[in-house]
C-alpha positions as CSV (number, residue, x, y, z in Angstrom):
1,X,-9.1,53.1,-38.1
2,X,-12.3,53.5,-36.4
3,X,-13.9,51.0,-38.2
4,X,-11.0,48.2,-37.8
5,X,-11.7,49.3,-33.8
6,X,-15.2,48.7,-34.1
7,X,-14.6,45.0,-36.0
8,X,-12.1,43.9,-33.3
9,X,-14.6,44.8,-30.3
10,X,-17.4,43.0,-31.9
11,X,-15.3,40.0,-32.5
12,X,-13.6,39.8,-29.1
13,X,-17.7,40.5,-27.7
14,X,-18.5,37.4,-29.8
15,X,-15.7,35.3,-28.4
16,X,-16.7,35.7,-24.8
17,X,-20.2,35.1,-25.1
18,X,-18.7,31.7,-27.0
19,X,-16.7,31.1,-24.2
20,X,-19.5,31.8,-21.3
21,X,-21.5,29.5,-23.1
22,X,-19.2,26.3,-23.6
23,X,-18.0,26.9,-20.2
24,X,-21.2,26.4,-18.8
25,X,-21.7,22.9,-20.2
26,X,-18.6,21.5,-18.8
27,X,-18.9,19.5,-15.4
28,X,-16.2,20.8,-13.0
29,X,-15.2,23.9,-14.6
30,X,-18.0,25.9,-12.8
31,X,-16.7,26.0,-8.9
32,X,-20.7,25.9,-7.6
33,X,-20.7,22.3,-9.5
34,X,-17.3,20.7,-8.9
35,X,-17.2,18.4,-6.7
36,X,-14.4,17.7,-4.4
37,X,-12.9,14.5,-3.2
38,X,-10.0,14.5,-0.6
39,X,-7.6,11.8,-0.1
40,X,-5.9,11.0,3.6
41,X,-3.0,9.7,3.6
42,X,-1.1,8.0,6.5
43,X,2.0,9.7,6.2
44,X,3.5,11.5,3.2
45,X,6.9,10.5,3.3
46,X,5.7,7.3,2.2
47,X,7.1,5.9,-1.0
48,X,4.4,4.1,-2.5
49,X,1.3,6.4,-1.2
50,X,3.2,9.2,-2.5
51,X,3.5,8.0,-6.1
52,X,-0.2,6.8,-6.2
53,X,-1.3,10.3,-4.8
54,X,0.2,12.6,-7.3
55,X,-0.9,10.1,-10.4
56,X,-4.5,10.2,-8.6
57,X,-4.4,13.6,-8.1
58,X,-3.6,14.3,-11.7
59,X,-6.0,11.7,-12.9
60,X,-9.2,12.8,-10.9
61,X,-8.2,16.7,-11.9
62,X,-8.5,15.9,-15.5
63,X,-12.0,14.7,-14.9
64,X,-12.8,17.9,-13.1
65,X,-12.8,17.2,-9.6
66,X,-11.6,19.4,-6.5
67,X,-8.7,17.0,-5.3
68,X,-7.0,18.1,-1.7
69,X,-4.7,15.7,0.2
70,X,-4.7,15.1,3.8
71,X,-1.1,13.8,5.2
72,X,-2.4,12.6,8.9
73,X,1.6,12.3,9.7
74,X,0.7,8.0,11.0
75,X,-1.5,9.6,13.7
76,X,-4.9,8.3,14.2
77,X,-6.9,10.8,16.4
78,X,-5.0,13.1,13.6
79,X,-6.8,11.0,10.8
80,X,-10.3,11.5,12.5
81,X,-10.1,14.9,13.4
82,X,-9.5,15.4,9.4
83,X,-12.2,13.0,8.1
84,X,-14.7,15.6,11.0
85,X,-13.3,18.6,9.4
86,X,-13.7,17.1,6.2
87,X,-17.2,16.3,7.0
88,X,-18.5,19.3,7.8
89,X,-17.1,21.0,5.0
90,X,-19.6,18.4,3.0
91,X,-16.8,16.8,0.9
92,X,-18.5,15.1,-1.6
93,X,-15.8,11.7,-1.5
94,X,-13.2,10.5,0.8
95,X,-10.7,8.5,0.0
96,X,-8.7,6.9,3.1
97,X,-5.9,4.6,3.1
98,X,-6.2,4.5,7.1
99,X,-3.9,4.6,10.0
100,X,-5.6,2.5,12.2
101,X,-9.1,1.3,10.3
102,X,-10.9,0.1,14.0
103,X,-10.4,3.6,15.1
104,X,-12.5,4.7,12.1
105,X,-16.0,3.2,12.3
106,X,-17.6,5.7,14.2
107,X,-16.9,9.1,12.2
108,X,-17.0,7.0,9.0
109,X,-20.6,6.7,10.0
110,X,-21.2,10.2,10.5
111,X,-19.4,11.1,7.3
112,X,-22.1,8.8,5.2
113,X,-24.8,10.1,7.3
114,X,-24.4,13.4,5.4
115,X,-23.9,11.1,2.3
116,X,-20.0,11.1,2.0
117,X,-19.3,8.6,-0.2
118,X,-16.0,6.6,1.3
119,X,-13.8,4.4,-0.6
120,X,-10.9,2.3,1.6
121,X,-7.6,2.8,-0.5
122,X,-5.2,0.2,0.1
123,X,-6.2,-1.2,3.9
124,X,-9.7,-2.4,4.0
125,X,-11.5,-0.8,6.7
126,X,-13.7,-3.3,8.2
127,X,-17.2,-2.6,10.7
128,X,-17.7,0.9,8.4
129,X,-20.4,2.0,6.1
130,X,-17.9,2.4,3.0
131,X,-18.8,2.5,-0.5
132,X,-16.0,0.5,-2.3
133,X,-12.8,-0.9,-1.4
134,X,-9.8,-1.3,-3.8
135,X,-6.1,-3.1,-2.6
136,X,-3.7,-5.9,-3.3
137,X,-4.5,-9.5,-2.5
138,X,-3.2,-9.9,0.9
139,X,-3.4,-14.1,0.3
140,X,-1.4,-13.9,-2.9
141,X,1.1,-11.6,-1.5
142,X,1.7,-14.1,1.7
143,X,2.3,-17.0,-1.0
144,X,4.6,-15.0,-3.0
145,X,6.6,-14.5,0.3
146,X,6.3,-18.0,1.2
147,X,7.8,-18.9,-2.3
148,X,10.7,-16.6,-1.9
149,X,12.2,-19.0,1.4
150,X,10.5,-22.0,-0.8
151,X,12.7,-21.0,-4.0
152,X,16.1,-19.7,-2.5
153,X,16.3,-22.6,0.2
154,X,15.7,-25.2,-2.2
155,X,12.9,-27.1,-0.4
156,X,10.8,-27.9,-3.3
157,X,13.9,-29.3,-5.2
158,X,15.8,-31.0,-2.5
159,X,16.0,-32.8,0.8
160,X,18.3,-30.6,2.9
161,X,17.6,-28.9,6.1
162,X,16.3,-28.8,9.1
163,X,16.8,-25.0,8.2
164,X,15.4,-22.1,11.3
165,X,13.2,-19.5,10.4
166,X,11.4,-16.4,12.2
167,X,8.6,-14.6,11.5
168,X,7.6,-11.0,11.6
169,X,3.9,-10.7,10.5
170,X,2.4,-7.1,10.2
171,X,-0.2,-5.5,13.1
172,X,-3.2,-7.7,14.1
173,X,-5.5,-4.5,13.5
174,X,-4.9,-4.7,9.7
175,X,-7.3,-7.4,7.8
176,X,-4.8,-8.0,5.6
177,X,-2.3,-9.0,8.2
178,X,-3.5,-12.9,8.7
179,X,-4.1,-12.8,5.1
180,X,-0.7,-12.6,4.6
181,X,0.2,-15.0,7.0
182,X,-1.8,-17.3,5.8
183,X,-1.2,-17.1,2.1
184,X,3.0,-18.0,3.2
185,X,2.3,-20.7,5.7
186,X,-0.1,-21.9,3.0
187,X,3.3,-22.7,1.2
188,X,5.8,-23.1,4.7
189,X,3.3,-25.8,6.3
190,X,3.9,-29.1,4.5
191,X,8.0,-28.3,5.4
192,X,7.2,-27.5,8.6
193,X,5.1,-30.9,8.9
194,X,8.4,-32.8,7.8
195,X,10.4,-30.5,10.4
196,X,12.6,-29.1,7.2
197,X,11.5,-25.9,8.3
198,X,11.4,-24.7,12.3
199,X,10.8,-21.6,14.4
200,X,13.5,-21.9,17.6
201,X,12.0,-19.0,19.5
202,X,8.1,-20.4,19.6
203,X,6.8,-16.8,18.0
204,X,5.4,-19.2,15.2
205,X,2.1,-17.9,15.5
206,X,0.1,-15.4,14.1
207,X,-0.5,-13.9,17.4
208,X,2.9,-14.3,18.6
209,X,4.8,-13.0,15.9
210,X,3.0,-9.8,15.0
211,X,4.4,-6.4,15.4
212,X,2.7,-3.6,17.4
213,X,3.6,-1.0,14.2
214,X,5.1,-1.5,10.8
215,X,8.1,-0.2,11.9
216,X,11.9,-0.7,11.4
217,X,13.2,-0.3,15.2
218,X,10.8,-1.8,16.6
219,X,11.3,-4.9,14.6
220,X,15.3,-4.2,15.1
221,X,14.6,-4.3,18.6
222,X,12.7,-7.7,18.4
223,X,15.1,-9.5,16.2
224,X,18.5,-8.1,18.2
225,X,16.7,-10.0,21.4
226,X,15.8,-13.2,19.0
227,X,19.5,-13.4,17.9
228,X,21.2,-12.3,21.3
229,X,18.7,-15.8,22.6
230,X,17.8,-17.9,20.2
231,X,21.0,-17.4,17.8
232,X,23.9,-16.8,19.7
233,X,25.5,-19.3,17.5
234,X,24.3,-18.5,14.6
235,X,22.1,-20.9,12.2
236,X,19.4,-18.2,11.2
237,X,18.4,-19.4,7.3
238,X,15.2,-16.7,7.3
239,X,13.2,-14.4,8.5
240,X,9.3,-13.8,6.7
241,X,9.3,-10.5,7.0
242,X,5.4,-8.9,6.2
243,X,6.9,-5.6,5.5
244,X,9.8,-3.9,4.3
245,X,10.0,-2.0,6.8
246,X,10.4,-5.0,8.9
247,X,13.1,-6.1,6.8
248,X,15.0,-2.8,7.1
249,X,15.5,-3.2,11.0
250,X,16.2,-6.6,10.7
251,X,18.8,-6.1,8.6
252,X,20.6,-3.3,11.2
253,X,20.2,-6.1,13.5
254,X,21.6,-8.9,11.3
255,X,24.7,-6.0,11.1
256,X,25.1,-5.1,14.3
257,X,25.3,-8.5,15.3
258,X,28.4,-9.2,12.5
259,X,26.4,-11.0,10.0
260,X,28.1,-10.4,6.4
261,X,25.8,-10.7,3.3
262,X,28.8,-12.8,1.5
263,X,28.7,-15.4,4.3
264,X,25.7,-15.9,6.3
265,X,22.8,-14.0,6.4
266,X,19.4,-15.2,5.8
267,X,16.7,-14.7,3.2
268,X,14.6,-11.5,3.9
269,X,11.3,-11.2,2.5
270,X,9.2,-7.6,2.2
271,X,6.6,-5.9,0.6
272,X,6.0,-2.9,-1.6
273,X,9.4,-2.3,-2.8
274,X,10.1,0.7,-1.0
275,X,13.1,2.7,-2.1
276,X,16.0,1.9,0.7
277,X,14.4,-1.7,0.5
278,X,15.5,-2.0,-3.2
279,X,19.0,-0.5,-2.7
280,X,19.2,-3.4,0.4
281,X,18.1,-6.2,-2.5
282,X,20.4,-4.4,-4.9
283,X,23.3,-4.7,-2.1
284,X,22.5,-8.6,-1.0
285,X,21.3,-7.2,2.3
286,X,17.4,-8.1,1.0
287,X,16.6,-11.6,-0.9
288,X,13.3,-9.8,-2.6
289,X,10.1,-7.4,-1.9
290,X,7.0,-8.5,-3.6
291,X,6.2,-5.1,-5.7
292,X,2.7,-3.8,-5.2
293,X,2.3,-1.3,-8.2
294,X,0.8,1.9,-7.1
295,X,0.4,3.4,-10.0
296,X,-2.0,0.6,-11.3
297,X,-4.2,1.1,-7.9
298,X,-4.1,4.6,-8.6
299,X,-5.8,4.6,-11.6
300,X,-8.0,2.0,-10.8
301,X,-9.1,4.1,-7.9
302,X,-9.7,7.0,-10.2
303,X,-11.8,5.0,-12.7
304,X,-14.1,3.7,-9.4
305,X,-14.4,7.7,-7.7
306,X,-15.7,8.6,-10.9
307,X,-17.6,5.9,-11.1
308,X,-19.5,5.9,-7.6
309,X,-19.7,9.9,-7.4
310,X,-21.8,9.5,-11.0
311,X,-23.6,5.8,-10.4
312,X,-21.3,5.3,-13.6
313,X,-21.1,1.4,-14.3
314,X,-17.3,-0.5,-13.8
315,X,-15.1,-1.8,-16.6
316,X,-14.1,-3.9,-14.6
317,X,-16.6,-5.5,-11.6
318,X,-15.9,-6.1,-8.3
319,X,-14.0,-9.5,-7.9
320,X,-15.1,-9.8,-4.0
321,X,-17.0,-8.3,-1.6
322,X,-16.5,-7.6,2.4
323,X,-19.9,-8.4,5.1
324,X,-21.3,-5.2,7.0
325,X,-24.2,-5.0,8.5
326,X,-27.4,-7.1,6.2
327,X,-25.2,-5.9,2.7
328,X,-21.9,-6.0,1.1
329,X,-18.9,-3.8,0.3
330,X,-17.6,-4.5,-3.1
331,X,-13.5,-5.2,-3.4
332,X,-11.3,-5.3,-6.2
333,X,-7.9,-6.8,-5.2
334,X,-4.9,-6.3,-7.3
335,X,-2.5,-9.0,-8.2
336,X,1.2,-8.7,-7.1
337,X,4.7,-9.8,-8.3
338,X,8.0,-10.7,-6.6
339,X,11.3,-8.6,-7.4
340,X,14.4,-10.1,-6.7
341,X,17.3,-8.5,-7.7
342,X,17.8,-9.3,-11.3
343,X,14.0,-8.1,-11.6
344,X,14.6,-4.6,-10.4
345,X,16.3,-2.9,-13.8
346,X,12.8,-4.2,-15.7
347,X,10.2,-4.1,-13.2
348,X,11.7,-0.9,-11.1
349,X,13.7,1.0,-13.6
350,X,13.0,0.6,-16.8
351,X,9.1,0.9,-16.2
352,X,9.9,4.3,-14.5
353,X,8.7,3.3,-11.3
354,X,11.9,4.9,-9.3
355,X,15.0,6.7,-11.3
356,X,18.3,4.1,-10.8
357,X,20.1,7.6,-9.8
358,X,18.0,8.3,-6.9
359,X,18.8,4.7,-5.6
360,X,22.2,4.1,-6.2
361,X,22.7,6.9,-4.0
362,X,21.1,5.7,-1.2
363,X,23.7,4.4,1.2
């Protein structure tokens, strides 16, 4: 017995010096060598930030990192006071889809002068010292929502109209805002040049027609006005809508002012394919969301972290780069797709984006 004893302590004595020693080897397993990157998020009751995060999360964990998430609840001074905090804790990454990205330049600075590295997730954040920035093509997405009014009024197959549009363009802050507005009047203009196409209230431009905050009521608020002036009669054929959650207030709006989706309402156009957006599409309320996969920019985002934390090379290289100062920030932009409604079961469901339960129940 005493001998069995003596067998089993040698052999579990063994096994832990084998296990001290692998352990050792194995970047991120030691907490003096794992590095920690935090991600701040606008809010957390986002959709599409929420699905990147946890697929992020999981993907920078299995390459040993520290991963904690910031939600800075769409408050800006909220979002710096965290980035400060985060700062002085020396975090060795932070990744920032940004609330507002003007308020961030100066504590950005800071953050790289104790060699932060920064990478813009989803909003570019322009006049900062950021290592890498990674989104979706702000042009492309524009022309996809120009093509949804091109395609569903007809105008590149037929000679009907005058038809009336509005626009809704998202906050003049965001880089990507003209960029979309470009990218659909790059595929609006030549109709509005033959007067097919018109704007009745004169909030054609860019200027004009962008919203304070990509939100539903205040853009509810804004199109109740536009219809109670401009539309009293009726005639409304579409509204470019930047966001979905434009689209969601105009489409309270479009209610509350008696418009029936089997009769006359107009084609409204989103982005990002948030949840109650593709229940609106699924109920006629919506014409189509151009869907922004998160779960690609997620891992791409992981791959570059790894990358710029270890001077690693890039699958794949930058595509673009953004001026600052005498250099250049390198971009990768992600491409885009429209969903109408007979795209959602493939493109939503049946690629596991959302569950159909959790939609269909959305009222």
């Amino acid at each position: 017995m005493k001998k069995i004893f003596f067998v089993f302590t040698v052999l579990l004595f063994i096994y832990s010096l084998v296990s001290i020693a692998s352990g050792a080897g194995i970047a991120g397993k030691n907490p003096k060598n794992q590095k920690h990157i935090a991600l701040l998020l606008p809010s957390a009751k986002a959709d599409n930030l929420n699905i990147a995060a946890d697929i992020l999360t999981k993907l920078l964990e299995s390459r040993g990192y520290k991963i904690s998430i910031a939600d800075s609840q769409n408050s800006a001074s909220l979002q710096i006071s965290q980035i400060e905090k985060l700062t002085d804790e020396k975090t060795d990454m932070l990744i920032i889809a940004p609330v507002r990205p003007a308020a961030l330049s100066k504590v950005i600075a800071l953050a790289k002068e104790k060699n932060i590295k920064i990478i813009a997730f989803d909003k570019m954040i322009e006049n900062a010292p950021i290592d890498f920035h990674i989104g979706f093509d702000a042009f492309q997405i524009g022309v996809l929502q120009g093509k949804i009014i091109e395609k569903t009024l007809g105008l590149n197959i037929q000679q009907k109209g005058p038809f009336y549009f509005e626009i809704f363009s998202s906050p003049k802050e965001y880089s990507e805002s003209i960029l979309y507005y470009k990218g659909a009047l790059s595929v609006l203009a030549p109709y509005l040049a033959k007067q097919r196409l018109r704007n009745r209230s004169g909030r054609f431009s860019f200027d004009a027609s962008s919203q304070t905050n990509i939100d539903a009521q205040e853009a509810q608020k804004r199109m109740e006005y536009l219809l109670s002036k401009y539309y009293v009669a009726g005639g409304l054929d579409a509204v470019l809508c930047a966001e979905d959650n434009f689209a969601s207030g105009i489409i309270e709006a479009l209610k509350k002012a008696g418009y029936k989706t089997d009769a006359d309402f107009p084609i409204i156009t989103g982005q990002n394919c948030l949840k109650e957006n593709v229940k609106a599409i699924i109920d006629g309320e919506q014409t189509a969301s151009v869907f922004k996969d998160y779960r690609i920019l997620a891992e791409k985002t992981a791959e570059i972290a790894d990358a710029v934390l270890n001077g690693k090379s890039f699958k794949n290289p930058p595509q673009t780069t953004y001026k600052y100062g005498n250099g250049a920030i390198p971009s990768i932009l992600l491409d885009a797709k429209i969903v109408y409604k007979n795209d959602i079961q493939k493109e939503i469901f049946d690629s596991k984006y959302y569950k159909k339960a959790e939609i269909l129940k959305i009222k």
